[in-house]
C-alpha positions as CSV (number, residue, x, y, z in Angstrom):
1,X,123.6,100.6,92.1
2,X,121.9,100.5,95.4
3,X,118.5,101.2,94.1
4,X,119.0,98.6,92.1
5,X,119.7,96.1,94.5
6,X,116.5,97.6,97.1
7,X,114.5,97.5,94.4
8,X,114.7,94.1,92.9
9,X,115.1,92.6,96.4
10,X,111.8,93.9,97.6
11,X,109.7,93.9,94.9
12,X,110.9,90.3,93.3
13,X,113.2,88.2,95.1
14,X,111.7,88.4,98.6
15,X,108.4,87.5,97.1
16,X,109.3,84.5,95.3
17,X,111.5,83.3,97.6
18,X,108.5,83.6,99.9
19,X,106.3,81.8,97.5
20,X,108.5,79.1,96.7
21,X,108.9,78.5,101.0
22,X,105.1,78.4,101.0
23,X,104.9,75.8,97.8
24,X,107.9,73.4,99.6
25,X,105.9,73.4,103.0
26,X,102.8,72.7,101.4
27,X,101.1,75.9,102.6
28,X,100.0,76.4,98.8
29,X,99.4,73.7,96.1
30,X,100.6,75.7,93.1
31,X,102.2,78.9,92.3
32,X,100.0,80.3,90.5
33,X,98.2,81.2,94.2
34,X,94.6,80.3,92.6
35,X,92.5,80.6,95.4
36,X,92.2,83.8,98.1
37,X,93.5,80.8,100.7
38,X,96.7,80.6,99.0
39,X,97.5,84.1,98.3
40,X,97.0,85.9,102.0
41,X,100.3,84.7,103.4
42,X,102.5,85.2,100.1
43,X,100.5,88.9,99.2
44,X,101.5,89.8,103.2
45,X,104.8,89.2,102.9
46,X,105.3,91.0,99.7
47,X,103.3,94.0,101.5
48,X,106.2,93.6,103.9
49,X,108.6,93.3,101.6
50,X,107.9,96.5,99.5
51,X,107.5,98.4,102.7
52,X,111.0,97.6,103.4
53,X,112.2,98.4,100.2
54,X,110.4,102.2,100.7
55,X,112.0,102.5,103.9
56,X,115.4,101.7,102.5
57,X,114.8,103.8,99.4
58,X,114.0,106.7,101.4
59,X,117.1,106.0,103.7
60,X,119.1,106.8,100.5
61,X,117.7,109.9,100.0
62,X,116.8,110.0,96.8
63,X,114.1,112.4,94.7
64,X,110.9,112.5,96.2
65,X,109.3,111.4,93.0
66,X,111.2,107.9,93.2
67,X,109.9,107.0,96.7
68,X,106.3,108.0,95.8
69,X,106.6,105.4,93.0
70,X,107.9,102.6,95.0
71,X,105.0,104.2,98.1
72,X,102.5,103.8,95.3
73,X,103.2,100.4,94.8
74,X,103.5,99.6,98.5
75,X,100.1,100.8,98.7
76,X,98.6,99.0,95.9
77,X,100.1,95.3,97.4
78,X,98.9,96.2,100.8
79,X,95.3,97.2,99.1
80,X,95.5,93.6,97.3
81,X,96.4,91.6,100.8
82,X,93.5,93.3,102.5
83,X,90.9,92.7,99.3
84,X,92.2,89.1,99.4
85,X,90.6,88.5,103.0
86,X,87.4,88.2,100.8
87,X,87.5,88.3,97.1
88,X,90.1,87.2,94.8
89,X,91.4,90.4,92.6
90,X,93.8,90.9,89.7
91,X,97.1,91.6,90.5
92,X,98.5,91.3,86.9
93,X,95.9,94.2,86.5
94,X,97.0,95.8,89.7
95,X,100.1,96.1,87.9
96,X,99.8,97.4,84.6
97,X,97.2,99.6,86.4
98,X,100.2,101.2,88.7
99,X,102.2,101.4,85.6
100,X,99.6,103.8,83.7
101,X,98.9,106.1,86.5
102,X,102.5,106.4,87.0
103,X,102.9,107.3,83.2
104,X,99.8,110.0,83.8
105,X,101.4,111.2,87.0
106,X,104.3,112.0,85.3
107,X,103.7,113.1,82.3
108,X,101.2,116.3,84.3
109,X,104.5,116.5,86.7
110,X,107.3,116.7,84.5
111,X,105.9,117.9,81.8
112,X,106.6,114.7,79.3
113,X,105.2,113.4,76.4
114,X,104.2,109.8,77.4
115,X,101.7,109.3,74.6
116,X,103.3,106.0,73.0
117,X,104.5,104.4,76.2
118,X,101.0,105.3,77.7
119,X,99.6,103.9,74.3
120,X,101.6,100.5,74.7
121,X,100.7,100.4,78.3
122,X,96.8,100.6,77.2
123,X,97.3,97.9,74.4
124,X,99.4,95.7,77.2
125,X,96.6,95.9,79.8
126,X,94.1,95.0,77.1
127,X,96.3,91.7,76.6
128,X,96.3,91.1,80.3
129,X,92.4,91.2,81.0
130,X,92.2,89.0,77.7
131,X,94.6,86.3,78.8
132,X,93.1,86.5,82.5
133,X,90.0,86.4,81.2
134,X,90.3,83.2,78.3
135,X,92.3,81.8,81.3
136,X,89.3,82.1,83.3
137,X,91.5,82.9,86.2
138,X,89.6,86.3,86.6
139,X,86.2,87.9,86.3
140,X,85.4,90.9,84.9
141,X,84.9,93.0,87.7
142,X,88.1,91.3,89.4
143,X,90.1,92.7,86.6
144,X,88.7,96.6,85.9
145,X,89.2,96.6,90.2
146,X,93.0,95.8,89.6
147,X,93.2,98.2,87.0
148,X,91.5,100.8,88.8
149,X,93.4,100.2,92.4
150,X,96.8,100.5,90.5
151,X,96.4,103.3,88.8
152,X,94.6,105.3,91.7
153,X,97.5,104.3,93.9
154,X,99.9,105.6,91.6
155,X,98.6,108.6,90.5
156,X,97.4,109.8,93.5
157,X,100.2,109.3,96.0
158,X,102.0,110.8,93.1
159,X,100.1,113.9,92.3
160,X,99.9,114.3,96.0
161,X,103.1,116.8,96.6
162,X,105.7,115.3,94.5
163,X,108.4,117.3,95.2
C-alpha cells in the first residue's frame, strides 16, 4: 500500500497541485502549459517530485526492477525540464514513449510475452501524435523526440543491470 501512496503522490498529485498554485498566482495563463514560459517551473517541480518519489521507493526496498522504472521516469521529466529551456517538446509522447520501452525492457528481462500490450501501446502512441498533431499543439519533430526520449530512458536505465 505504500507504493501506492509514493507513487501517485509523486508522479500526480504533487504536480497538479503545483500546476494549479502556478494557474491561481497567475504564473501561467492556462493549464494546458502552452508555451516553454509556462511549463519550466511546473516540469521542475515534477522533476522534483519524481525524484522524491525514487528516493522513497528505494527506501522501501523494493526489486531493483521497480525503482529503475520509477528512475526511468525521473530521468525522462528531468530530460523534458532541461529541453524546455529552449524548445517546446511532447510530453504526452514522452510518456507513451517511457511506457513502450518499459514493455521492451521487460519483455527481454523477464522473459514475457508483451506482444498485445506492446501492440496497444503502438496504436495508443499513434492516437497521441494524431491528436497533438490536429490540435496543432505539437510539431512533428516535437512529437517523434518525446517518443524517442521516453522510450530510451526506459529501456536503457532498464536494461542497464536490472537486478
Amino acid at each position: 500500500m505504500a507504493i501506492y501512496k509514493v507513487v501517485i503522490a509523486t508522479t500526480f498529485i504533487f504536480p497538479v497541485i503545483s500546476v494549479l498554485i502556478f494557474k491561481l498566482k497567475g504564473s501561467i495563463k492556462s493549464l494546458h502549459l502552452e508555451t516553454t514560459q509556462e511549463r519550466r517551473y511546473p516540469f521542475l517541480i515534477t522533476a522534483i517530485s519524481y525524484m522524491l518519489g525514487y528516493y522513497l521507493l528505494q527506501r522501501l526496498e523494493l526489486p531493483t526492477i521497480f525503482n529503475r522504472v520509477i528512475l526511468g521516469a525521473t530521468v525522462s521529466v528531468t530530460l523534458s525540464v532541461i529541453i524546455t529551456l529552449g524548445w517546446k517538446i511532447s510530453v504526452h509522447s514522452i510518456g507513451i514513449g517511457g511506457i513502450i520501452g518499459t514493455l521492451l525492457a521487460m519483455s527481454q528481462i523477464l522473459f514475457v510475452d508483451v506482444r498485445l500490450p506492446l501492440i496497444i501501446s503502438i496504436i495508443v502512441a499513434g492516437i497521441i501524435g494524431s491528436a497533438r498533431l490536429s490540435l496543432k499543439e505539437h510539431s512533428p519533430s516535437q512529437i517523434y523526440s518525446g517518443i524517442l526520449i521516453g522510450f530510451l530512458s526506459e529501456f536503457l536505465i532498464l536494461m542497464i543491470n536490472p537486478y
